[in-house]
C-alpha positions as MATLAB code, in Angstrom:
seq = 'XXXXXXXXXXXXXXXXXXXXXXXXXXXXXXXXXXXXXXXXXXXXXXXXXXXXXXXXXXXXXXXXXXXXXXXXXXXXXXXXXXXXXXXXXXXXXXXXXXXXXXXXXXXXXXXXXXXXXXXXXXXXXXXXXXXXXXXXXXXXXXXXXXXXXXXXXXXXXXXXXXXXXXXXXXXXXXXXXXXXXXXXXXXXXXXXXXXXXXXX';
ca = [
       0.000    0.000    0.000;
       2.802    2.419    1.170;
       4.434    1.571   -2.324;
       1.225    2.586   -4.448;
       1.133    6.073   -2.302;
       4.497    6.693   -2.972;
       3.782    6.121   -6.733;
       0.647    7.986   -6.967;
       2.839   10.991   -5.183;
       5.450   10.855   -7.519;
       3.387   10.946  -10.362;
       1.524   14.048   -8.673;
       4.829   15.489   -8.216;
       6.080   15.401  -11.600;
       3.155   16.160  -12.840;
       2.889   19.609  -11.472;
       6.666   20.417  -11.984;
       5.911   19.434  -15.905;
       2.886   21.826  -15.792;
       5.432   24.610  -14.040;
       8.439   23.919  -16.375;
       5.583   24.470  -19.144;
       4.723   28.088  -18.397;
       8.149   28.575  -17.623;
       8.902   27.795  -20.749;
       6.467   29.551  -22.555;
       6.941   32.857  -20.563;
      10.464   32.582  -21.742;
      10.030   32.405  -25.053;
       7.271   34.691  -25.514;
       7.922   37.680  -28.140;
       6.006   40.775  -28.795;
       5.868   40.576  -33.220;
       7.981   43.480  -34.512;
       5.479   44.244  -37.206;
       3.073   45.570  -34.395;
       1.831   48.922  -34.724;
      -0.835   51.262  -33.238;
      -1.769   54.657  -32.252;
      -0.155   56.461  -29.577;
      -2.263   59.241  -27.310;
      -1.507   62.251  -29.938;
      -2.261   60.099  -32.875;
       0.878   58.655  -34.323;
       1.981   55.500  -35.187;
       3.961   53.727  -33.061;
       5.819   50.090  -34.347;
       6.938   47.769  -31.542;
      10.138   47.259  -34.245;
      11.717   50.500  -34.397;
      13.259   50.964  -31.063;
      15.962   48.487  -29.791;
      17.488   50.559  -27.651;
      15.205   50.790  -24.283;
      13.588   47.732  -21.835;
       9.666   48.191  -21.968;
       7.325   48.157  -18.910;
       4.159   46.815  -20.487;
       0.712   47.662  -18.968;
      -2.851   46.935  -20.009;
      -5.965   48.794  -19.020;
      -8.924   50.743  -19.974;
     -10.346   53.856  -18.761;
     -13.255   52.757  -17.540;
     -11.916   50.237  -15.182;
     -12.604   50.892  -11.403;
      -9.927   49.689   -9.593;
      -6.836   47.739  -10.411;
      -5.943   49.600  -13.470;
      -5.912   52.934  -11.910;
      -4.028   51.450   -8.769;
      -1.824   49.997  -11.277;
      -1.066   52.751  -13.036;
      -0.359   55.090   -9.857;
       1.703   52.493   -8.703;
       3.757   53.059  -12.045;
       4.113   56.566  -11.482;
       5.735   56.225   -7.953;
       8.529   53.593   -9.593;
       8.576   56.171  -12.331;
       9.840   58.940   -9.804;
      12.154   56.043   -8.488;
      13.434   55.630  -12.338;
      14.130   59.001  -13.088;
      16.165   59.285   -9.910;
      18.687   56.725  -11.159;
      18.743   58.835  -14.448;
      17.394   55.603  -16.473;
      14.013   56.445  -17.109;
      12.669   57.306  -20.964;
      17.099   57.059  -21.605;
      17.182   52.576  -20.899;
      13.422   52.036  -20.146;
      10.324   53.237  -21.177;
       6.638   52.661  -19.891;
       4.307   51.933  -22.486;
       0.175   51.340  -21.249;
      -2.058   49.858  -24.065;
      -6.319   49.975  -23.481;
      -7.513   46.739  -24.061;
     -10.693   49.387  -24.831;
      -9.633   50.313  -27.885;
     -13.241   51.860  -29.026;
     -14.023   53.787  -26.275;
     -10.393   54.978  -25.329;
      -9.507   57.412  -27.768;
      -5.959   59.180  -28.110;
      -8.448   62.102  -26.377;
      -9.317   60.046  -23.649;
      -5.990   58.415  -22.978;
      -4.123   61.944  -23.100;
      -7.362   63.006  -20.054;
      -6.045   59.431  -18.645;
      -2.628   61.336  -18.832;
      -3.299   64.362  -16.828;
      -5.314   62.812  -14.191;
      -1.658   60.780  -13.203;
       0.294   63.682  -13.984;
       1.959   61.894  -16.912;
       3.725   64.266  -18.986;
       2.992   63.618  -22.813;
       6.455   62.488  -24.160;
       8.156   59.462  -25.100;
       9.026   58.538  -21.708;
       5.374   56.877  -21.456;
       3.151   55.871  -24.502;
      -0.424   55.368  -24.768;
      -1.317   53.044  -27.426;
      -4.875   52.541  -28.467;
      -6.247   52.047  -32.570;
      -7.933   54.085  -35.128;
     -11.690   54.198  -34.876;
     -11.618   53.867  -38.762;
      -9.356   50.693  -38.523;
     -10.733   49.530  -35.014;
     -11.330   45.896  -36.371;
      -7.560   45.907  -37.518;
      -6.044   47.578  -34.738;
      -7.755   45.345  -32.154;
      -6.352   42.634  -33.971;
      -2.922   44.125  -33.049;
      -3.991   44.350  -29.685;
      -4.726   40.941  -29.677;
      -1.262   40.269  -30.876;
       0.087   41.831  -27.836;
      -1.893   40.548  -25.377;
      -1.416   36.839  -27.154;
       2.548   36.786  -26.914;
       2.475   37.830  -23.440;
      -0.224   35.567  -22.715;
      -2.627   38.697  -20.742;
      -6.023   37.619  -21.319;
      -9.165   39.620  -21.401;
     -12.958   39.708  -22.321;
     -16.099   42.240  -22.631;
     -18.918   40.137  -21.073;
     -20.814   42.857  -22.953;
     -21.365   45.714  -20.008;
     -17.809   47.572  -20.786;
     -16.456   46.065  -17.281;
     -13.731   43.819  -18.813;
     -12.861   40.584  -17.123;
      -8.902   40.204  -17.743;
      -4.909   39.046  -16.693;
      -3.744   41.177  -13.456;
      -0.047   41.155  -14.878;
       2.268   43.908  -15.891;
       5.342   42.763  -17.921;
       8.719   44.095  -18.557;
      10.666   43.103  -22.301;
      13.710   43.270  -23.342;
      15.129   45.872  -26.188;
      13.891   43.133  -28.655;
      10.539   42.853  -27.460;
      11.683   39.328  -25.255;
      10.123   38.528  -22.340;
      11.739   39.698  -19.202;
       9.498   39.343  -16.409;
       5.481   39.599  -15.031;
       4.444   41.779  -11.709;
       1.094   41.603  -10.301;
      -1.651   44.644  -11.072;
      -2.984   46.645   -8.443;
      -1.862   46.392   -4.789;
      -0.168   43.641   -5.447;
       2.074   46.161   -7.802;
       5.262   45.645   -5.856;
       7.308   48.683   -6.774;
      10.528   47.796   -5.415;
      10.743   44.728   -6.435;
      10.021   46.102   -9.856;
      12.597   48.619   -9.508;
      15.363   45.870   -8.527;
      14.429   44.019  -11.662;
      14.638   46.364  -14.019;
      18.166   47.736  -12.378;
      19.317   43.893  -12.208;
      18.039   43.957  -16.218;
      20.448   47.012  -16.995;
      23.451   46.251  -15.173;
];
């Protein structure tokens, strides 16, 4: 009998370390496409494949959300202050926020999304969103995004979006780096550390 519990544990055991190796695995190898593009907040294109010369802190919201994506995004402006202390912020990283709301969040809203944070309107952080007049196609870029870094979301059709509660940093080629938790779970030093660790 002991021998069968042994066996059944063993298989349990490998088991879940084959499931953890898995993600692991796939977190690793996960790639933002280079041919990405969308709209920034002021209305110009910007291509995930023109810049290899900064890390990326990646966040995903919309406007409407009520709670974590606000907290997250305050929680990114603290680190931010942090960032530009060390001199390395908008020079070796930049912050980029995409809405996963692309219809509703227009370049307008996003840049009001802006000044409620205090987030000057540079290059240092980008708001990416799509063109109402390509909104099928850019949310298909979206989608791209969100897909590589695995962040999953859905409209269960009353604008409050069910999604991921991960913010990810990437690497000057658009690798995978690292995932944080959203919200108050938004450690900021720890987030710091990595992305000083990641420049060094």
């Amino acid at each position: 009998m002991k021998k069968i519990y042994l066996i059944c544990g063993l298989a349990i055991f490998l088991g879940i370390a084959g499931g953890i190796s898995f993600f692991l695995i796939r977190d690793a190898n996960a790639k933002i496409p280079a041919e990405v593009s969308l709209i920034n907040q002021n209305g110009t294109t910007y291509n995930f494949g023109k810049d290899h010369t900064k890390l990326k802190l990646i966040e995903f919201i919309y406007t409407h959300c009520p709670d974590i994506c606000p907290t997250t995004t305050q929680k990114m402006v603290d680190l931010k202050k942090d960032l530009e202390k060390s001199g390395v912020y908008g020079k070796k990283i930049e912050f980029i926020t995409i809405t996963i709301d692309p219809y509703r969040d227009t370049p307008e809203i996003l840049q009001g999304y802006m000044k409620g944070f205090g987030i000057n309107n540079d290059e240092k952080w980008t708001f990416l969103t799509g063109d109402k007049q390509n909104i099928k196609k850019d949310q298909e870029q979206i989608q791209k995004v969100t897909d590589a870094l695995q962040f999953q979301y859905k409209d269960p059709g009353n604008g409050q979006f069910v999604h991921s509660t991960f913010t990810y940093l990437v690497n000057q080629d658009n690798n995978f780096i690292a995932k944080f938790p959203m919200g108050n779970d938004f450690n900021k030093e720890e987030v710091y550390e990595t992305i000083m660790d990641k420049l060094d």
